[in-house]
py3Dmol code that shows the C-alpha trace and the ligand (Angstrom):
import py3Dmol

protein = """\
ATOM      1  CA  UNK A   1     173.030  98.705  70.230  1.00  0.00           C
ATOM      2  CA  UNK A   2     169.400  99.512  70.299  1.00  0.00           C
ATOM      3  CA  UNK A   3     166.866  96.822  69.343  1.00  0.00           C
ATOM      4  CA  UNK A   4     165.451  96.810  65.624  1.00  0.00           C
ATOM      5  CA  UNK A   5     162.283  98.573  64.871  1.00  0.00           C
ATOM      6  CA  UNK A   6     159.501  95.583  64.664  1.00  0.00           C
ATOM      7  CA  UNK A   7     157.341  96.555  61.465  1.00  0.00           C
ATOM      8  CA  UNK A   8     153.734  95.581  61.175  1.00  0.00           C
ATOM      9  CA  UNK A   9     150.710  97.135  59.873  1.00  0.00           C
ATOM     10  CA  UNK A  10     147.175  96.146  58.288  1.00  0.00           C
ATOM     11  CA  UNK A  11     145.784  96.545  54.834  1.00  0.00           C
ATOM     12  CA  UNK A  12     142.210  97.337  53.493  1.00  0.00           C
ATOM     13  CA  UNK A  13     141.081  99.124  50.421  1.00  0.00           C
ATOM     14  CA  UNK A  14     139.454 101.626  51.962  1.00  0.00           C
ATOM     15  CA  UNK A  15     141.616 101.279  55.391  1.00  0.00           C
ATOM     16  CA  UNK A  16     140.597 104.938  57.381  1.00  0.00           C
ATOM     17  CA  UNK A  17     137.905 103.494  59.280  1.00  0.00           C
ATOM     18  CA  UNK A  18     140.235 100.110  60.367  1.00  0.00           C
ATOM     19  CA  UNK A  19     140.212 100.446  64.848  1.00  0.00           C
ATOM     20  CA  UNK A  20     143.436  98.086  64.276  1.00  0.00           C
ATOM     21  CA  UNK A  21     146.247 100.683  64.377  1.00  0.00           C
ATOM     22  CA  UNK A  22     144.808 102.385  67.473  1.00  0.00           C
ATOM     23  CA  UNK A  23     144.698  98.951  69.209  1.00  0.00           C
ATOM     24  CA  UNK A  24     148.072  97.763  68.329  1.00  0.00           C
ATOM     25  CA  UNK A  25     149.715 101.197  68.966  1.00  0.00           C
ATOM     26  CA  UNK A  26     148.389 100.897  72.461  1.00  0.00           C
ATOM     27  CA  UNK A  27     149.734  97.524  73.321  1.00  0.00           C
ATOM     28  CA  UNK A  28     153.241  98.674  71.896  1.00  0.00           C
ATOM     29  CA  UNK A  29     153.128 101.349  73.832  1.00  0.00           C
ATOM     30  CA  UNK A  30     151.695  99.886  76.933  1.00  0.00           C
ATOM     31  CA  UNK A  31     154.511  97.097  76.478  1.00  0.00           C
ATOM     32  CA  UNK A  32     157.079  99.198  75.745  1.00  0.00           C
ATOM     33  CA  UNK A  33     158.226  97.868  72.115  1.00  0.00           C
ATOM     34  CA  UNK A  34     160.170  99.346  69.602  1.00  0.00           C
ATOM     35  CA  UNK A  35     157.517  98.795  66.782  1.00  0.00           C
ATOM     36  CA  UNK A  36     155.529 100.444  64.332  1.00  0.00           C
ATOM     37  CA  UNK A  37     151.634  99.247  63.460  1.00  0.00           C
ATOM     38  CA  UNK A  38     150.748 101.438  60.247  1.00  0.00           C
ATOM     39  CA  UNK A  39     147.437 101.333  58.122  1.00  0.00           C
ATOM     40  CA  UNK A  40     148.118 100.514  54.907  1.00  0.00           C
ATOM     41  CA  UNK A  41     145.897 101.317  51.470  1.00  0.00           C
ATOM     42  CA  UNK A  42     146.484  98.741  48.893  1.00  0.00           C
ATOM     43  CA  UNK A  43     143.940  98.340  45.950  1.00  0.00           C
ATOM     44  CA  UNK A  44     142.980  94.623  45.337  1.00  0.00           C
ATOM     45  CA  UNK A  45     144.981  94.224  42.190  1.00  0.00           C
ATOM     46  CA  UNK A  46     148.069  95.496  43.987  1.00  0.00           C
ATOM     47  CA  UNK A  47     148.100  93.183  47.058  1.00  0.00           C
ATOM     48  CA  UNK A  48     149.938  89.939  45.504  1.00  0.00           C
ATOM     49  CA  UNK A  49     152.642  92.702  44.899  1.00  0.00           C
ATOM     50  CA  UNK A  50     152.668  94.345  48.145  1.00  0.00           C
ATOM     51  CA  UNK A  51     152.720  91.498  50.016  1.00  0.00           C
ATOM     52  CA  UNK A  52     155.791  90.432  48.511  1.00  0.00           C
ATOM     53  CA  UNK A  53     157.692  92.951  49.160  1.00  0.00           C
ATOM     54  CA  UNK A  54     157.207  92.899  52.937  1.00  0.00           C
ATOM     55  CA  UNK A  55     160.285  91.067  53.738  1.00  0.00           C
ATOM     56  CA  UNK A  56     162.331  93.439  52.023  1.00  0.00           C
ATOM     57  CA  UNK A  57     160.794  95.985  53.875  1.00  0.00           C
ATOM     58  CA  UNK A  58     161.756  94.773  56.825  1.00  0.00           C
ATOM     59  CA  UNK A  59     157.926  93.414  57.827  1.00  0.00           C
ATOM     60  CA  UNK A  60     157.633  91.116  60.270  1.00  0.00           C
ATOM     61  CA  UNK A  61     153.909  90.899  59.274  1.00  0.00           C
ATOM     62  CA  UNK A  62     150.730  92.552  58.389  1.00  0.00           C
ATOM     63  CA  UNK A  63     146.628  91.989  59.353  1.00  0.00           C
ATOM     64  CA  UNK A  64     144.424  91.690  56.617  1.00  0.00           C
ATOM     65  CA  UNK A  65     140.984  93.250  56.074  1.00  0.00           C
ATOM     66  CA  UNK A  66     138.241  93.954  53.369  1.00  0.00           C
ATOM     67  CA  UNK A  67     138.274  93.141  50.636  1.00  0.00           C
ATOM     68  CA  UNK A  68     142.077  91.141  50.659  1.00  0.00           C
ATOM     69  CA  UNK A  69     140.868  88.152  53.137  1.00  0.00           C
ATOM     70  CA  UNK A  70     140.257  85.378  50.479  1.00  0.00           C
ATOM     71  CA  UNK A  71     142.268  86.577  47.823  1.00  0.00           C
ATOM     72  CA  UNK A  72     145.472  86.349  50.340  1.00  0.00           C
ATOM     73  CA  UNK A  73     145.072  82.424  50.085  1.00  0.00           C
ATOM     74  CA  UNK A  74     146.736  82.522  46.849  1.00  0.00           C
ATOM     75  CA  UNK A  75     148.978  84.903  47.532  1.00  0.00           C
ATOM     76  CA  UNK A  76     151.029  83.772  50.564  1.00  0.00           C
ATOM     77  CA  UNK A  77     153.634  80.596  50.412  1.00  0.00           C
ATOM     78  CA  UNK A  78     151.947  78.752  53.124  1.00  0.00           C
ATOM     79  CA  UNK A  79     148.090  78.377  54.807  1.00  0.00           C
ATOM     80  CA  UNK A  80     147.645  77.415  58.459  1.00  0.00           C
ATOM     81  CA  UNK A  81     145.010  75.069  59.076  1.00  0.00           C
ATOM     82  CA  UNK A  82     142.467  77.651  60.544  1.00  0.00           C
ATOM     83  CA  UNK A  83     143.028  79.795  57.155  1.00  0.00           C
ATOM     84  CA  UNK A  84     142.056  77.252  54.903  1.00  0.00           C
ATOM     85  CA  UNK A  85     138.885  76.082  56.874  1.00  0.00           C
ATOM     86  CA  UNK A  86     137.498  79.493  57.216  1.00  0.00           C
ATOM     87  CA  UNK A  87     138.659  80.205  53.628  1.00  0.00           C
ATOM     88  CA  UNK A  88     140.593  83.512  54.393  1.00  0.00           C
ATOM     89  CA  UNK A  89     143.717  84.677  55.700  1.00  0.00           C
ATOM     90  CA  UNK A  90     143.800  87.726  58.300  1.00  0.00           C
ATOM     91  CA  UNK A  91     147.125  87.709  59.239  1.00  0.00           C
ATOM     92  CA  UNK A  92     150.414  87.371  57.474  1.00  0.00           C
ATOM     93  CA  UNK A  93     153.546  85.978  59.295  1.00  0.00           C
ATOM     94  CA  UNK A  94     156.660  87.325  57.438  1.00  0.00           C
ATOM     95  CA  UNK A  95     158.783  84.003  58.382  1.00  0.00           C
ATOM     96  CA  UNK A  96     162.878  84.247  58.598  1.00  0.00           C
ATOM     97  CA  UNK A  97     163.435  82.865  55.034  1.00  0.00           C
ATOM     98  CA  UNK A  98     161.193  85.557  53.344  1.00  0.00           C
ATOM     99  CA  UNK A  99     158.612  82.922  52.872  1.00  0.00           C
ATOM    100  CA  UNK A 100     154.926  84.560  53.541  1.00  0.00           C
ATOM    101  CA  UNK A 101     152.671  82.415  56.238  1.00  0.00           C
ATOM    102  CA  UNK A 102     148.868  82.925  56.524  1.00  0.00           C
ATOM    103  CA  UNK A 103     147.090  82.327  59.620  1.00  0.00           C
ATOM    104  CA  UNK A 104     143.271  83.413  60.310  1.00  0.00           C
ATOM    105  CA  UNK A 105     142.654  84.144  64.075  1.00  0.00           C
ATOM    106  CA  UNK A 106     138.970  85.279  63.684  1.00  0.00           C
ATOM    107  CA  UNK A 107     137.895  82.420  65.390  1.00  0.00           C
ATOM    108  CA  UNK A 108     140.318  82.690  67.661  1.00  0.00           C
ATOM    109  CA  UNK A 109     138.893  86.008  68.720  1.00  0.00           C
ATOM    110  CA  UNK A 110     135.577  84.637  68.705  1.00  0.00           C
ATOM    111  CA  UNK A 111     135.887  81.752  70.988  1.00  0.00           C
ATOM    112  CA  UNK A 112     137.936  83.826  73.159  1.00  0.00           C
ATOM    113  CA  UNK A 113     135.186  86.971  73.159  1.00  0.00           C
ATOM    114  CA  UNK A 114     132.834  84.095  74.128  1.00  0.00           C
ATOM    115  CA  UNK A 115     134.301  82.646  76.508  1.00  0.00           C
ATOM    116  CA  UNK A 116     135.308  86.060  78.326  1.00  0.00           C
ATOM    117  CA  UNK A 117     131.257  86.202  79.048  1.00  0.00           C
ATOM    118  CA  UNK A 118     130.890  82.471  80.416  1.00  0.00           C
ATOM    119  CA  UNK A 119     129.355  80.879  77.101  1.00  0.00           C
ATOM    120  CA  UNK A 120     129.169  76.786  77.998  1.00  0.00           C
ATOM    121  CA  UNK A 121     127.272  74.817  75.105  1.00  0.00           C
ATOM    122  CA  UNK A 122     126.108  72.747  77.850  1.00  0.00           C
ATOM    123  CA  UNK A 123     125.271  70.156  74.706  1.00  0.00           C
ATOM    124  CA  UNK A 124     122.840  72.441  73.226  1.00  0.00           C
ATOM    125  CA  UNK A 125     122.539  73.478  69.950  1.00  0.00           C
ATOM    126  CA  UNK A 126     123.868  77.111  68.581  1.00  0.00           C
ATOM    127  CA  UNK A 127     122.259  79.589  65.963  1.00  0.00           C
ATOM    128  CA  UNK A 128     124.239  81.164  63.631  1.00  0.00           C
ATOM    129  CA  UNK A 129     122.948  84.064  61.194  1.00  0.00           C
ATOM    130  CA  UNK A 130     124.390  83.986  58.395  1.00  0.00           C
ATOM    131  CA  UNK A 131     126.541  82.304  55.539  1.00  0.00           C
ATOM    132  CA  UNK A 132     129.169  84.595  54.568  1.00  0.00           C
ATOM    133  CA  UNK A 133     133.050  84.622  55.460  1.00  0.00           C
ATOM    134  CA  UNK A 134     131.999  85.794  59.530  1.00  0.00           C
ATOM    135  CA  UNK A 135     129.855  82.638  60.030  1.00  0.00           C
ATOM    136  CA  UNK A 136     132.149  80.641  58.440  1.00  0.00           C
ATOM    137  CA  UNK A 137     134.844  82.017  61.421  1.00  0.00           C
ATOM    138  CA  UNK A 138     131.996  81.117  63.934  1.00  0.00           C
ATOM    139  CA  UNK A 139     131.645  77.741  62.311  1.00  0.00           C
ATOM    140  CA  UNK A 140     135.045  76.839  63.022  1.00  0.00           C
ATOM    141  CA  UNK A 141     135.094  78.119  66.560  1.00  0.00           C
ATOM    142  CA  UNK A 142     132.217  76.523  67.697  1.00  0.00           C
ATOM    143  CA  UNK A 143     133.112  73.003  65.858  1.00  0.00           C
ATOM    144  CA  UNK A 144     136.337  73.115  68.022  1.00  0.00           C
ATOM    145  CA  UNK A 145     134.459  74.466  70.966  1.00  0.00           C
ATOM    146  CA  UNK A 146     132.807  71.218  70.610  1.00  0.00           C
ATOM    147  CA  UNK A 147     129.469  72.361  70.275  1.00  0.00           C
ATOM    148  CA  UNK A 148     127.153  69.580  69.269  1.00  0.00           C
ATOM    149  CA  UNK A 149     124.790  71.028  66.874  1.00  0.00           C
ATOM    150  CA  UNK A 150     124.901  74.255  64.778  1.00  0.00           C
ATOM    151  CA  UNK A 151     121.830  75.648  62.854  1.00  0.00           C
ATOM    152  CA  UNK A 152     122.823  78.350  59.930  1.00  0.00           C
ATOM    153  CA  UNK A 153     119.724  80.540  59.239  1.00  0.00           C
ATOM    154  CA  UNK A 154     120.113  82.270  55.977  1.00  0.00           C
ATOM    155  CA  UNK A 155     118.281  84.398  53.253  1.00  0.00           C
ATOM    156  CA  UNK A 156     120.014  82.103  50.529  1.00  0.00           C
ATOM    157  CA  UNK A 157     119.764  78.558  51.325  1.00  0.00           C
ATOM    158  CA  UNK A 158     122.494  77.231  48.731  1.00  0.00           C
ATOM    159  CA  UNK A 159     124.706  79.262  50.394  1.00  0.00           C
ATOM    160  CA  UNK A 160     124.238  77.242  54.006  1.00  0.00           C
ATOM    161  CA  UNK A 161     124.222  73.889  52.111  1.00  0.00           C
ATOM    162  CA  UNK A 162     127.364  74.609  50.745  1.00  0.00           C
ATOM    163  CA  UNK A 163     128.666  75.074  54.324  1.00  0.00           C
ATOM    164  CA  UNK A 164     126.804  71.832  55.152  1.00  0.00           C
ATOM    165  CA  UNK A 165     128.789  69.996  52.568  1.00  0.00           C
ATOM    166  CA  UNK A 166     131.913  71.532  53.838  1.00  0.00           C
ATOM    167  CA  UNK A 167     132.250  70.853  57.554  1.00  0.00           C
ATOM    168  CA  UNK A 168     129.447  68.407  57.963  1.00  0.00           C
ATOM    169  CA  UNK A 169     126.315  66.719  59.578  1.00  0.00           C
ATOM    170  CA  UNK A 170     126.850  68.948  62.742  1.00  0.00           C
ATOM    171  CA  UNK A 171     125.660  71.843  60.740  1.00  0.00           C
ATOM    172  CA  UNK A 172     121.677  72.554  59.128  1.00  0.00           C
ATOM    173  CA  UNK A 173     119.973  74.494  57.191  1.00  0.00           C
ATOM    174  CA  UNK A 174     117.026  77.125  58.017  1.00  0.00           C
ATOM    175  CA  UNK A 175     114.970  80.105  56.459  1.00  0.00           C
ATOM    176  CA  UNK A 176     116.428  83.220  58.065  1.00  0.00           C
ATOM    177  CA  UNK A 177     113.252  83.671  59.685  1.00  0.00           C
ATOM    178  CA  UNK A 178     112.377  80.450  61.072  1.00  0.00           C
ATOM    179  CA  UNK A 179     111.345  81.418  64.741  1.00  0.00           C
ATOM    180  CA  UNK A 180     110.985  77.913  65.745  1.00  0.00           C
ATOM    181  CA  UNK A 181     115.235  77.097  65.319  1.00  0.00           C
ATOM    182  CA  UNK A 182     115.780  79.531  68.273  1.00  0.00           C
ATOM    183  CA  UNK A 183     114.487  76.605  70.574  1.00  0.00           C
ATOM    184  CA  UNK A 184     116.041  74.903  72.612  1.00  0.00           C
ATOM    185  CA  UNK A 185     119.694  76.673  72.051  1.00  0.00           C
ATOM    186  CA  UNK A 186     122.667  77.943  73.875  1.00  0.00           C
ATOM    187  CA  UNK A 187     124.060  80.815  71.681  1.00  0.00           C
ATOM    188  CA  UNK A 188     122.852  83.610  69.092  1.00  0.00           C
ATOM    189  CA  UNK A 189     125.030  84.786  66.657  1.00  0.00           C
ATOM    190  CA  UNK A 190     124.510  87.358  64.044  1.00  0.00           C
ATOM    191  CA  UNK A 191     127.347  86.833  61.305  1.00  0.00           C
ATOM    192  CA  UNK A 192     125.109  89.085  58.938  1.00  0.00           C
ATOM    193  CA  UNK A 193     125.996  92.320  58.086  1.00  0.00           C
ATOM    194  CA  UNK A 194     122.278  93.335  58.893  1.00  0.00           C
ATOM    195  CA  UNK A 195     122.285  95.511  61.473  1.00  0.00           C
ATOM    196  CA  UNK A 196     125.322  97.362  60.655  1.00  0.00           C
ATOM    197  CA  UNK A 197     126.046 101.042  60.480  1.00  0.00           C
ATOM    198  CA  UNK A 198     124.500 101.877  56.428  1.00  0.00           C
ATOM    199  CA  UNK A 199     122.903  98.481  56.340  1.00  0.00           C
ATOM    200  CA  UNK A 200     119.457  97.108  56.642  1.00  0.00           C
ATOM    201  CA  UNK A 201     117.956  96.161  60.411  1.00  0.00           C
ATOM    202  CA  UNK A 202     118.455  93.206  61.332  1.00  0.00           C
ATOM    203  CA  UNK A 203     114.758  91.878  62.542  1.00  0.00           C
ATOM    204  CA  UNK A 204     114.021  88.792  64.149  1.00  0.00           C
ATOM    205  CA  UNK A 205     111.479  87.540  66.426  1.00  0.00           C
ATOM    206  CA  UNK A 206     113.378  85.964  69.646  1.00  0.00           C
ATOM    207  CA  UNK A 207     110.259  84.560  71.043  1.00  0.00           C
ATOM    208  CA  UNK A 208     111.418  81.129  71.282  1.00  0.00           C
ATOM    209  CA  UNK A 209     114.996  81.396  72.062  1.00  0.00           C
ATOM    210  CA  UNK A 210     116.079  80.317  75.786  1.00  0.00           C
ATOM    211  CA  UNK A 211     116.547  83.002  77.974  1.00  0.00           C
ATOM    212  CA  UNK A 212     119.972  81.791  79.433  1.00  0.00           C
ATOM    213  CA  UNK A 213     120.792  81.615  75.898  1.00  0.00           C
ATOM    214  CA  UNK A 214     124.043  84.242  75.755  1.00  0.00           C
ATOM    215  CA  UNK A 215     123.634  86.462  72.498  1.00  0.00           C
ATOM    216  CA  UNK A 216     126.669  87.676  70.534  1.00  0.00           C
ATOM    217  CA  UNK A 217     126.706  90.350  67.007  1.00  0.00           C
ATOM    218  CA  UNK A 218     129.859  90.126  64.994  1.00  0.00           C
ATOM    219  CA  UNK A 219     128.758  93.344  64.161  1.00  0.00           C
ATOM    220  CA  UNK A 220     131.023  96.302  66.327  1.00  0.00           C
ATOM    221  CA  UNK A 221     129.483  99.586  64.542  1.00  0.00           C
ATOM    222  CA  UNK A 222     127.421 100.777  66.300  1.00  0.00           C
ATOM    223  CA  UNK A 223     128.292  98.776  69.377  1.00  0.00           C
ATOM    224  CA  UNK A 224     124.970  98.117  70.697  1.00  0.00           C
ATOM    225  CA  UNK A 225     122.868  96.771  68.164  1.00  0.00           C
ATOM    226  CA  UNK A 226     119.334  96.532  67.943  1.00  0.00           C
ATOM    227  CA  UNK A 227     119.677  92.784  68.057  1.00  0.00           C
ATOM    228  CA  UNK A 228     121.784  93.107  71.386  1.00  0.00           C
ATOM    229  CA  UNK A 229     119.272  95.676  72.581  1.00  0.00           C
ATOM    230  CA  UNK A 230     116.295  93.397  72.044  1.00  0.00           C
ATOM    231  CA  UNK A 231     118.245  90.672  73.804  1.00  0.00           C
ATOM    232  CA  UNK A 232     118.955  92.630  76.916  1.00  0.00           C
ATOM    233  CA  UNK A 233     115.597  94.020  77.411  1.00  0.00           C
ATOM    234  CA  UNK A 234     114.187  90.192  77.300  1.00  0.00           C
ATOM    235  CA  UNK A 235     116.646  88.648  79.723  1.00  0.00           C
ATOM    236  CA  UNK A 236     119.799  87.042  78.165  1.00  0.00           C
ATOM    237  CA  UNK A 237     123.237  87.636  78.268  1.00  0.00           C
ATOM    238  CA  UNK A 238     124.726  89.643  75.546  1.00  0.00           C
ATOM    239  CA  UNK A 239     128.438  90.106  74.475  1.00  0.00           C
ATOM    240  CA  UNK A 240     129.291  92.737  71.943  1.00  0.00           C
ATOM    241  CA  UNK A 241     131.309  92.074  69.274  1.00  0.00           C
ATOM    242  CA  UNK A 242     134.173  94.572  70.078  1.00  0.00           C
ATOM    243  CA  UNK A 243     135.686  91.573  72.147  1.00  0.00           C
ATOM    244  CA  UNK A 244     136.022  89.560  69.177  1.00  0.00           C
ATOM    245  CA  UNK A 245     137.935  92.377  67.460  1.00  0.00           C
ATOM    246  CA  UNK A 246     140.397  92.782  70.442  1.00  0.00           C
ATOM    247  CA  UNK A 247     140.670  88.779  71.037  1.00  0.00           C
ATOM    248  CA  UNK A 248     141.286  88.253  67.234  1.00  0.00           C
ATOM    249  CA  UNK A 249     144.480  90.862  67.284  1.00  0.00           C
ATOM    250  CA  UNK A 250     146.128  89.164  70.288  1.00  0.00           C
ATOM    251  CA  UNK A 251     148.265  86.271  67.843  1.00  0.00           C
ATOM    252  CA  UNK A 252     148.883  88.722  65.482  1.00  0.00           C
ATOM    253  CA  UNK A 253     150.501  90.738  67.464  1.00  0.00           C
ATOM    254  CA  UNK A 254     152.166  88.304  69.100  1.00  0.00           C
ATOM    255  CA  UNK A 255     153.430  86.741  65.683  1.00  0.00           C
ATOM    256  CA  UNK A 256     154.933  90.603  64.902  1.00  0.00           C
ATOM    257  CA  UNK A 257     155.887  91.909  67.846  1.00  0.00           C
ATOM    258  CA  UNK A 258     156.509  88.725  70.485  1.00  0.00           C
ATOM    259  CA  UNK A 259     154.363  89.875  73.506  1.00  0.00           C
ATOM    260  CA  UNK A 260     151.200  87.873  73.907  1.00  0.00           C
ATOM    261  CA  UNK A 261     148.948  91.246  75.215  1.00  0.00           C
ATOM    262  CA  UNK A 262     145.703  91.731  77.223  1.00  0.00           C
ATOM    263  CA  UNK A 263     142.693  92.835  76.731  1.00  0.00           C
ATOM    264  CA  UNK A 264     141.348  94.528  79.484  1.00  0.00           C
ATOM    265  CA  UNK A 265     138.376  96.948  79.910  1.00  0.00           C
ATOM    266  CA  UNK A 266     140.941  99.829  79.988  1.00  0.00           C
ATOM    267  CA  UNK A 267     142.124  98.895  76.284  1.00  0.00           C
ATOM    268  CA  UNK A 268     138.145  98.333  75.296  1.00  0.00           C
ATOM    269  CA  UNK A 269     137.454 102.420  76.761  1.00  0.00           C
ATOM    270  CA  UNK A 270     140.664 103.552  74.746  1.00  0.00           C
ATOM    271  CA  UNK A 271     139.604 101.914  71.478  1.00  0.00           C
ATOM    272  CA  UNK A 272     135.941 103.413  71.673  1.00  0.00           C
ATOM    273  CA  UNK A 273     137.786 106.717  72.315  1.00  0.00           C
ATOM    274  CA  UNK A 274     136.411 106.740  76.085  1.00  0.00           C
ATOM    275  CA  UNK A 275     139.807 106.965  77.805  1.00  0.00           C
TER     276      UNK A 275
END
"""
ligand_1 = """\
31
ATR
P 131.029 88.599 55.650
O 132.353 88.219 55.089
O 131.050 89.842 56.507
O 130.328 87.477 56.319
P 129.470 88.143 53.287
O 130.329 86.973 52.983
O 129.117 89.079 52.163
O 130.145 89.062 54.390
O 128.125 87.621 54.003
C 127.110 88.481 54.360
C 126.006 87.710 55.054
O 124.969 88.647 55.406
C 125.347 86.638 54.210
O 124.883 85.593 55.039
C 124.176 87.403 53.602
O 123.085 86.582 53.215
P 123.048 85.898 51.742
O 123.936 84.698 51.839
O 121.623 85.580 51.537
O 123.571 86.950 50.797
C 123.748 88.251 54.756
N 123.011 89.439 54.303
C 123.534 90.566 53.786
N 122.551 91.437 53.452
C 121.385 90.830 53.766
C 120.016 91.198 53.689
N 119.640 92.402 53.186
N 119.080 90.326 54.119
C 119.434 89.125 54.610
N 120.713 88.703 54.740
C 121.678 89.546 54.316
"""
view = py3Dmol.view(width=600, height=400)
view.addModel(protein, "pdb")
view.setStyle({"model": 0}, {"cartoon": {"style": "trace"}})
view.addModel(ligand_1, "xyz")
view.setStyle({"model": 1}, {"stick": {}})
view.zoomTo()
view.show()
């Protein structure tokens, strides 16, 4: 008797430009499972029905993307820990009874894309760009990483205050241009979307900021951005934010398809198209 076809996919509204079907197709292939990873267009209004049709299906799970990440939290019969902190599910585990789990392994990803280039806190403080749903995965990383002290700079203060209120005395509040909070740190982190392919520049003045301080951009398209670029040319480490992508897909598909795979530099070429 042959083994069952495993059934997983990801969902988005648009979904086209999602690199999350290429990646998992090449980890089924390269470990040589019977399983299908398909990109899946589901409108926001449809997703509570989608998603509960997935066992029926035969599902053993799906990723999450734009715009579905928060709205999933209602959705699904149970919330990891990780889901609820960061305030949006990722990934769905279709469990045996039907019942719908979700996880969020953003931060997950992120620690792991972090640690992949050496990052060590070293007690220092770290700089986070950013208030949105991507800092708020970076938040929770770094919090378990056990970094010490984490300054949010942001064009809408409120928005970091909330965050303040929410995990805590670790965390404060800055203008996003307030040169003089790059002091002193470990770690840059844009979790803006400035900088992005169609998006404003991201502009900053790095003057102050450490240069063994490593700089990361959650930001994948284009790969190198300016803010990475600027970073190189001064002195510090940079790690792109492509690792976080590939880190961030290892529990999923190890939830749906029960192979925990690697990322490798091989797997990085293939997903840019290089290989
Ligand atoms: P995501 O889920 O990707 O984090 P988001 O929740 O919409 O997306 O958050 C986007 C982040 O980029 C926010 O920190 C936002 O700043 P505000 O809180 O002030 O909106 C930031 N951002 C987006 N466009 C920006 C711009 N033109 N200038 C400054 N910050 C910007």
């Amino acid at each position: 008797m042959t083994a069952p076809l495993l059934k997983a996919g990801v969902m988005g509204w648009p979904i086209e430009h999602s690199l999350s079907p290429k990646l998992h197709f090449y980890w089924l292939q390269k470990y040589n499972i019977q399983g299908s990873y398909l990109p899946i267009a589901v409108a926001p209004e449809q997703l509570g029905v989608v998603l509960k049709t997935l066992y029926l299906q035969g599902y053993s799970g799906v990723n999450l993307t734009v715009p579905h990440k928060e709205a999933a939290l209602q959705i699904v019969d149970h919330v990891d820990h990780n889901a609820l902190r960061i305030g949006a599910v990722n990934t769905v585990v279709v469990r045996e009874d039907g019942t719908l789990e979700g996880r969020n392994t953003d931060a997950y990803g992120f620690t792991q894309n972090l640690l992949s280039a050496g990052y060590k806190s070293n007690g220092k403080p770290a700089v986070i760009l950013g208030a949105g749903g991507a800092a708020r995965a970076a938040i929770v990383a770094l919090l378990d990483m056990g970094v010490a002290s984490i300054r949010i700079l942001n064009r809408t203060l409120d928005k970091a205050e909330v965050l303040v209120e929410e995990f805590g005395s670790e965390l404060s509040v800055h203008a996003l241009n307030d040169k003089a909070a790059l002091k002193d740190v470990s770690l840059l982190v844009n979790a803006t979307s400035l900088g992005l392919k169609g998006q404003p520049p991201l502009v900053i003045d790095l003057q102050h900021l450490p240069k063994d301080a490593l700089v990361t951009d959650m930001v994948y398209a284009p790969l190198m951005t300016d803010l990475l670029k600027q970073a190189e040319a001064r002195g510090n480490k940079i790690v792109d934010g492509l690792g976080m992508l590939l880190h961030q897909a290892r529990p999923a598909f190890e939830a749906f398809f029960g192979v925990d795979p690697d990322v490798t530099p091989e797997l990085r070429r293939y997903v840019l198209g290089d290989a």
